[in-house]
C-alpha angles and dihedrals in degrees: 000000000000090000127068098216150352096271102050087051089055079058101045092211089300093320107089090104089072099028104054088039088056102049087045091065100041078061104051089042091056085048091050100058093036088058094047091043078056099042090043089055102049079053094055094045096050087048086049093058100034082049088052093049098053091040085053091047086051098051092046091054095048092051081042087056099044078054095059105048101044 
C-alpha cells in the first residue's frame, strides 16, 4: 500500500483539501444525473400512456363516428 496507515491515506500526503472534495462532487454529480435519468424516465413513461390513451380515444370515436353515420 503506498500509504503507511489510515490515517496518512485520510491526508493524501497534504493534499487531502483538494482530493476528498473532489471526489465528493464527482459523486454528487453521479447522483445527480442517476436521480434525473430516473426522473426523465418516469416522464417518458407517463407521456407514453397518457399518448396511448388519447390514440385509443381517438380510435373509439372514429369507429363511434363510422357507427353513426352507416
Amino acid at each position: 500500500m503506498a500509504f503507511d496507515s489510515f490515517a496518512a491515506f485520510l491526508a493524501m500526503g497534504g493534499h487531502a483539501a483538494y482530493v476528498w472534495p473532489a471526489y465528493g462532487a464527482t459523486m454528487l454529480l453521479l447522483l445527480g444525473v442517476v436521480l434525473h435519468l430516473r426522473l426523465e424516465r418516469r416522464r417518458l413513461w407517463r407521456d407514453l400512456r397518457r399518448r396511448a390513451r388519447r390514440e385509443q380515444r381517438q380510435v373509439r370515436n372514429a369507429d363511434a363516428n363510422r357507427e353513426v353515420r352507416s
